[in-house]
C-alpha positions in Angstrom: -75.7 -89.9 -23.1 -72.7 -89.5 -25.6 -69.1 -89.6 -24.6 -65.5 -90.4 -25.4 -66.0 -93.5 -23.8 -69.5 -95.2 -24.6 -71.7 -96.7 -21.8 -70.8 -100.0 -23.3 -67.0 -99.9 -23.1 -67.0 -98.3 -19.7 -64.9 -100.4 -17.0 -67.4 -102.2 -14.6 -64.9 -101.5 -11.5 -62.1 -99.9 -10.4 -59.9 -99.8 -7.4 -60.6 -97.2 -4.6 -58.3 -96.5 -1.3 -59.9 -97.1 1.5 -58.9 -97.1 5.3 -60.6 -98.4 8.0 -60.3 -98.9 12.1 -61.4 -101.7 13.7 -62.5 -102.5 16.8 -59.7 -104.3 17.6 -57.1 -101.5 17.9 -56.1 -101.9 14.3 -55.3 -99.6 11.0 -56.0 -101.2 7.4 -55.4 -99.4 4.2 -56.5 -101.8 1.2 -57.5 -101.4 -2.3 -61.3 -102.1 -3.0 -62.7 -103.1 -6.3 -66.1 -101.0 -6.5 -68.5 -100.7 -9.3 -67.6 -97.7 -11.5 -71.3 -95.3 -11.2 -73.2 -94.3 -14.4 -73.7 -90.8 -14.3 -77.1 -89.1 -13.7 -78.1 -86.2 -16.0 -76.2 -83.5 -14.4 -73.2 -85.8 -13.6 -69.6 -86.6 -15.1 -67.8 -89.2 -14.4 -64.2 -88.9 -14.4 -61.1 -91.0 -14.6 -58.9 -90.1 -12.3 -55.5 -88.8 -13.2 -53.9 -86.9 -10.5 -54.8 -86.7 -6.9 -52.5 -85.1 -3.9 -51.7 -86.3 -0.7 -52.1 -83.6 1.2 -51.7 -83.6 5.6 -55.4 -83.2 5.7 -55.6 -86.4 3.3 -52.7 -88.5 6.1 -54.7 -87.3 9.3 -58.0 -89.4 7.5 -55.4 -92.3 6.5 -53.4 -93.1 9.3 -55.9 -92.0 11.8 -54.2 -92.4 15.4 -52.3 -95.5 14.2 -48.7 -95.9 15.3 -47.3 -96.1 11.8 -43.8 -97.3 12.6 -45.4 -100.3 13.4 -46.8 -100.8 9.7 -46.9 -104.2 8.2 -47.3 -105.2 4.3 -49.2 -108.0 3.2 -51.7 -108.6 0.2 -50.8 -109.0 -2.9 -49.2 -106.6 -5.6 -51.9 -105.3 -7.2 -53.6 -105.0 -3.9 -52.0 -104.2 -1.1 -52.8 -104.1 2.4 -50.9 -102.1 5.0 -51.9 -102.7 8.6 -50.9 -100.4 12.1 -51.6 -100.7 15.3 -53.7 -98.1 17.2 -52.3 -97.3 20.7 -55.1 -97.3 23.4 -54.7 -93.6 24.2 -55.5 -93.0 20.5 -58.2 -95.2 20.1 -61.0 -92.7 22.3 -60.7 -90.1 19.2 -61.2 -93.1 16.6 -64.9 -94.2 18.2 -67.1 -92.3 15.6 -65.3 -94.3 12.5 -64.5 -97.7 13.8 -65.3 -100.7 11.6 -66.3 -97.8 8.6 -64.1 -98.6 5.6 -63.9 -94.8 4.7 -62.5 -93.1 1.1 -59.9 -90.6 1.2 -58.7 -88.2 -0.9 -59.8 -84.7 -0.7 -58.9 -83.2 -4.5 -57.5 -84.3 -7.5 -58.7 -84.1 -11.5 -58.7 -85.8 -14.4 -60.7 -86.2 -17.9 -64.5 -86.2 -18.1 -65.0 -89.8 -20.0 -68.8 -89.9 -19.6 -71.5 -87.2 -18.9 -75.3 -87.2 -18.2 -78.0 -85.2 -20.3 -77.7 -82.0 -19.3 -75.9 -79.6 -21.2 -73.1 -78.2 -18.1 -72.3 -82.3 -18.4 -72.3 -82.7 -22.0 -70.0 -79.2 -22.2 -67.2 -81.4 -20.0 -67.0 -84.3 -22.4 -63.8 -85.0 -23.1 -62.5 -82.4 -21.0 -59.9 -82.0 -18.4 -61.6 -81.0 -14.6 -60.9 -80.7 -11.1 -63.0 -81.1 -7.7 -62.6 -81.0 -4.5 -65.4 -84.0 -3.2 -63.5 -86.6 -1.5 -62.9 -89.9 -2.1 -60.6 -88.7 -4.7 -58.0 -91.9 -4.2 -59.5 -93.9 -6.8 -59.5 -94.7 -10.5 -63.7 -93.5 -11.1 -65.2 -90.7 -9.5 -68.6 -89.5 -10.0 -69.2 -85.8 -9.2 -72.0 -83.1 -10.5 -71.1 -80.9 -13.2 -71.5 -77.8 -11.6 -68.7 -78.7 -8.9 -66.2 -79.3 -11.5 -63.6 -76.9 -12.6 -62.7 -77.1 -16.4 -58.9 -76.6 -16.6 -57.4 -74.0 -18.8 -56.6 -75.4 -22.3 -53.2 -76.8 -22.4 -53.2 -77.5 -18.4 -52.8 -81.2 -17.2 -54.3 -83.1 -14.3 -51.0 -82.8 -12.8 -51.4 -79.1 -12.8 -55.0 -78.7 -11.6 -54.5 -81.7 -9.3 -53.7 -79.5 -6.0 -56.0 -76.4 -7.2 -58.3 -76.8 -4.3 -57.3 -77.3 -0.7 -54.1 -75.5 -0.5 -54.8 -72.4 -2.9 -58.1 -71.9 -1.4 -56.7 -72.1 1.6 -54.4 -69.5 1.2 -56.9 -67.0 -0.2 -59.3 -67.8 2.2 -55.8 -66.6 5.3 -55.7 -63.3 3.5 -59.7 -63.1 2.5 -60.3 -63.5 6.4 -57.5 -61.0 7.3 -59.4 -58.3 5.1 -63.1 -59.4 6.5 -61.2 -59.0 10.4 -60.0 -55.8 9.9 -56.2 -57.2 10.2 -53.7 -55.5 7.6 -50.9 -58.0 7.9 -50.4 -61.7 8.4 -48.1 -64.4 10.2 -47.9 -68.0 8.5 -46.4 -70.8 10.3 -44.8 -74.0 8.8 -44.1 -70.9 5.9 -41.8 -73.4 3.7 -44.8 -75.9 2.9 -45.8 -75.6 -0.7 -48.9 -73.6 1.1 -46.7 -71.2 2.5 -44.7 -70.8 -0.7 -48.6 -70.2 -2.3 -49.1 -67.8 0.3 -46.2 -65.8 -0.3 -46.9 -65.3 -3.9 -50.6 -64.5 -3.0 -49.2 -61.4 -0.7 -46.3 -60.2 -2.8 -49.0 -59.9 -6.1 -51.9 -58.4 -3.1 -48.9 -56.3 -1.6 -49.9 -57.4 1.9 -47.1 -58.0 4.6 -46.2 -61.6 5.2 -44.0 -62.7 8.5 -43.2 -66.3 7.4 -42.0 -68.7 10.6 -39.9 -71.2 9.8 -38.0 -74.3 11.7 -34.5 -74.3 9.5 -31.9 -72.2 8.1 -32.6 -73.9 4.8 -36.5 -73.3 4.6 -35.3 -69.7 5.9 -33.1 -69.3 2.3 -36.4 -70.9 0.2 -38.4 -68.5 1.3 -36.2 -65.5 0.8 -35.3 -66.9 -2.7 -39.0 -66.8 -3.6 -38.7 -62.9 -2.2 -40.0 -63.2 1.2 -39.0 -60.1 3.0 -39.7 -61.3 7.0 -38.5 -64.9 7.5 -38.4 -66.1 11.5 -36.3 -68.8 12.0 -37.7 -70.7 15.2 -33.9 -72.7 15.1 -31.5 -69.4 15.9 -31.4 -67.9 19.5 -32.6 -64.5 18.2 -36.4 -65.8 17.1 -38.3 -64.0 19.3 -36.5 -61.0 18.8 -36.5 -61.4 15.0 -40.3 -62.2 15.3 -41.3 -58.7 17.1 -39.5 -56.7 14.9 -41.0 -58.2 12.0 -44.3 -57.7 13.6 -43.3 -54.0 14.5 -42.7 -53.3 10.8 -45.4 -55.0 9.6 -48.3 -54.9 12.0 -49.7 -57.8 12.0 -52.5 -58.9 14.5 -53.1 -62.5 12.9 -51.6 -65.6 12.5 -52.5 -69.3 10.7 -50.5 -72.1 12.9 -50.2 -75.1 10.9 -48.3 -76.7 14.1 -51.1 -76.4 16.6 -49.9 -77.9 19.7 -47.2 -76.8 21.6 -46.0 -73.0 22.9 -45.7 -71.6 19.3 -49.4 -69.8 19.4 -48.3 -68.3 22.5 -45.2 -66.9 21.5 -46.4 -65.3 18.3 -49.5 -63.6 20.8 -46.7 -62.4 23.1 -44.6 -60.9 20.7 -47.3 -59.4 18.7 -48.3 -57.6 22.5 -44.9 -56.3 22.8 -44.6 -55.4 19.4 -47.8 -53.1 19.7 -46.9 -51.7 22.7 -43.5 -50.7 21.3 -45.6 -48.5 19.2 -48.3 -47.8 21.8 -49.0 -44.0 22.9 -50.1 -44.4 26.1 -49.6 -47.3 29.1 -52.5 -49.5 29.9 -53.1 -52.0 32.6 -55.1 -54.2 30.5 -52.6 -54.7 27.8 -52.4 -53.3 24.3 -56.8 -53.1 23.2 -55.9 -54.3 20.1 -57.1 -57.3 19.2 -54.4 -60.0 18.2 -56.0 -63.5 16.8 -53.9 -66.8 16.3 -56.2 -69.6 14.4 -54.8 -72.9 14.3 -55.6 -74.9 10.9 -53.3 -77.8 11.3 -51.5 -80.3 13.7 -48.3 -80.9 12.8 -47.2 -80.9 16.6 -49.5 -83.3 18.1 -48.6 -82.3 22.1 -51.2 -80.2 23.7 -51.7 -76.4 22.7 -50.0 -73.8 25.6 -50.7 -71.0 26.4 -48.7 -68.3 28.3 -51.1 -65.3 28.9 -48.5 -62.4 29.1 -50.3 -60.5 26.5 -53.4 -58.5 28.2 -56.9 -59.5 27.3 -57.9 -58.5 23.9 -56.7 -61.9 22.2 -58.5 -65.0 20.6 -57.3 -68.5 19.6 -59.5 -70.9 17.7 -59.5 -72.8 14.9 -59.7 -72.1 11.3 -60.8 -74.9 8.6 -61.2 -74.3 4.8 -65.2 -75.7 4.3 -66.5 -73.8 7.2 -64.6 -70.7 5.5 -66.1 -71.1 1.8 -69.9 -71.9 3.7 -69.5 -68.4 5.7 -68.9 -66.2 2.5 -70.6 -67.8 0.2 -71.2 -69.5 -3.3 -70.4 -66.1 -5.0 -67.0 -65.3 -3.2 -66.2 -68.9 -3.2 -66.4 -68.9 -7.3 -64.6 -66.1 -7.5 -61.4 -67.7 -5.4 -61.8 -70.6 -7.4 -61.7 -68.5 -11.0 -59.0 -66.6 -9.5 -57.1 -70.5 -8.7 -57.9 -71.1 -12.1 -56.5 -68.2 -14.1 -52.7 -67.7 -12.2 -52.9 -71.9 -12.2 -49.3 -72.1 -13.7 -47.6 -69.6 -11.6 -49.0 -68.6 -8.0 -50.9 -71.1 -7.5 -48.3 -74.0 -9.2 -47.3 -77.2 -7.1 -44.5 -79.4 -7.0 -44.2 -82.8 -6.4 -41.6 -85.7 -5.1 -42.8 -88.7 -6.6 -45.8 -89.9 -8.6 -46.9 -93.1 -7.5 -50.3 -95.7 -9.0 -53.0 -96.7 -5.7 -50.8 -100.1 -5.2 -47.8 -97.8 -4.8 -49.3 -95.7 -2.6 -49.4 -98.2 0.1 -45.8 -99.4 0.4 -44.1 -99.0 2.7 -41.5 -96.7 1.3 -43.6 -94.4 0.2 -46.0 -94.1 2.8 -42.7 -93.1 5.1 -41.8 -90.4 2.5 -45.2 -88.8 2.6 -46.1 -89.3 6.0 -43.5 -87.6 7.2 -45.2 -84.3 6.1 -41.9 -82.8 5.6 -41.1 -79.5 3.3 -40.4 -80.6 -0.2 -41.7 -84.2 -0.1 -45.3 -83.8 -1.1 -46.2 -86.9 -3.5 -49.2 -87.1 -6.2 -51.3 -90.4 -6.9 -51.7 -90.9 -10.4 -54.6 -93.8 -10.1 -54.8 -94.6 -13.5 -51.1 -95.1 -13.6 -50.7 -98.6 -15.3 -54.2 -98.6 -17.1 -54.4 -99.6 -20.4 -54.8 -96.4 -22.5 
């Protein structure tokens, strides 16, 4: 093995987020010192540079904790944050109690060590991102052939994100084509997602109704060019919301928010929005089919449903891995060469703050990202404050 860094000068440990339950009714976030892994011939190892924090990334931190009752104790280089778990939360925490779990679904960095083969030994030295979790440390292993080599003059900050929310958004409009839909609806449209997504269908030329909750993530999205923006906030959304699906035609729709009557409206405005258009009456409702999936939970309250929209409808739930297993290894590199080739300008994100592991756990911060809101998504630089 040959490398930038040699076997002998490579760190023993490094630090590594991890969050655990316990039995007890109680959150812990700490920092863990764990042996840094020699890669095996078809391995990198790679220090890691830039990693998101993404809502998937909180739902694995904070788990069901009640995180207005956080605590800070530890020391400065190694924090620990601790929340209590209410009872009704702890029933959906049974599989992981007393697991001290990694987090971090993406991130990249630069390739410091490789194995033997030559796809390893061709990343030496090079700048990578993966998508293999337990990205929220300084050291992470991974096999060559699940790394993506960044383009040349592209940083860690710019591949950091390249996975879960651009795949995500080619995978809305790849399953709209393989459904035999020709238009979509996005909820939470304002996220950095949904500003991905618009860019996706304005280069595809595919219809886009974006829902938004403010007047202010209305006028972001119609700066970026969005041509149908529902503003849930204004008396006239439903109304605005039919229209736009009467002009568009659009028969599905990604809810981020999950719970709540939000599914239900879109389904009952895409029913009278078809029949609008309809040529002749039918008992049974418009035959078309209309399909809501729900990806995320932003709203945690159950999900309602109001069934005023005849019987050719669907809900169900829509998750990126289960979407990249169902078409494939060959579609799935072809999204992700795609991700890579327009990484600067659809597929660019923005971030609030860049924060090291230790600052990743105070308090402060963890209230700016955990509130999940529109324009405060923050990137975890874990070798922040190495040596170089």
């Amino acid at each position: 093995m040959t490398s930038p860094t040699t076997a002998a000068s490579l760190p023993r440990s490094g630090l590594q987020l991890r969050t655990l339950i316990t039995a007890s009714g109680e959150l812990e976030l700490s920092l863990a010192d764990v042996a840094v892994p020699m890669p095996g011939p078809d391995e990198v190892l790679i220090e890691v540079q830039a990693t998101p924090i993404n809502p998937s990334d909180i739902g694995l931190l904070f788990g069901a904790a009640d995180m207005a009752s956080a605590k800070l104790s530890g020391s400065a280089s190694h924090p620990v944050i601790t929340a209590a778990v209410p009872e009704r939360g702890m029933k959906a925490m049974a599989g992981r109690l007393g697991q001290p779990l990694a987090a971090g679904n993406e991130g990249a960095g630069r390739v410091i060590a490789a194995g033997s083969s030559p796809a390893a030994q061709a990343l030496l030295g090079k700048t990578v991102a993966v998508i293999g979790g337990a990205m929220y440390a300084q050291y992470r292993c991974m096999p060559a052939d699940q790394c993506l080599l960044l383009p040349e003059g592209a940083s860690a900050a710019d591949g950091a994100s390249c996975f879960v929310n651009p795949l995500t958004s080619l995978g809305m409009v790849e399953t709209m084509r393989r459904e035999g839909h020709k238009a979509l609806v996005h909820t939470a449209a304002a996220s950095n997602l949904g500003q991905m997504l618009n860019k996706i269908c304005q280069k595809d030329g595919v219809a886009l109704v974006n829902i938004v909750r403010k007047p202010e993530q209305a006028a972001l999205l119609r700066g970026l060019g969005a041509t149908y923006v529902c503003d849930q906030s204004q008396p006239s959304f439903l109304e605005d919301l039919t229209q736009a699906l009467v002009e568009t035609g659009a028969t599905l729709a990604f809810d981020a928010t999950g719970g709540g009557t939000l599914a239900g409206q879109i389904l009952s405005c895409m029913e009278v929005a078809l029949n609008r258009t309809a040529k002749e009456y039918s008992r049974y409702g418009s035959p078309i089919h209309k399909q809501v999936y729900l990806y995320g939970s932003l709203d945690m309250r159950p999900t309602e449903i109001t069934r005023n929209f005849g019987m050719a409808w669907g809900v169900g739930g829509w998750l990126l891995f289960p979407f990249l297993h169902k078409v494939g290894p060959a579609a799935t590199a072809a999204l992700k060469q795609r991700v890579a080739a327009e990484l600067k300008t659809t597929f660019a994100s923005h971030y609030t703050r860049e924060v090291s592991l230790a600052e990743a756990l105070q308090p402060e911060v963890i209230a700016l990202y955990g509130a999940r809101a529109t324009g405060t998504k923050v990137l975890i630089n874990p070798s922040k404050g190495l040596a170089a």
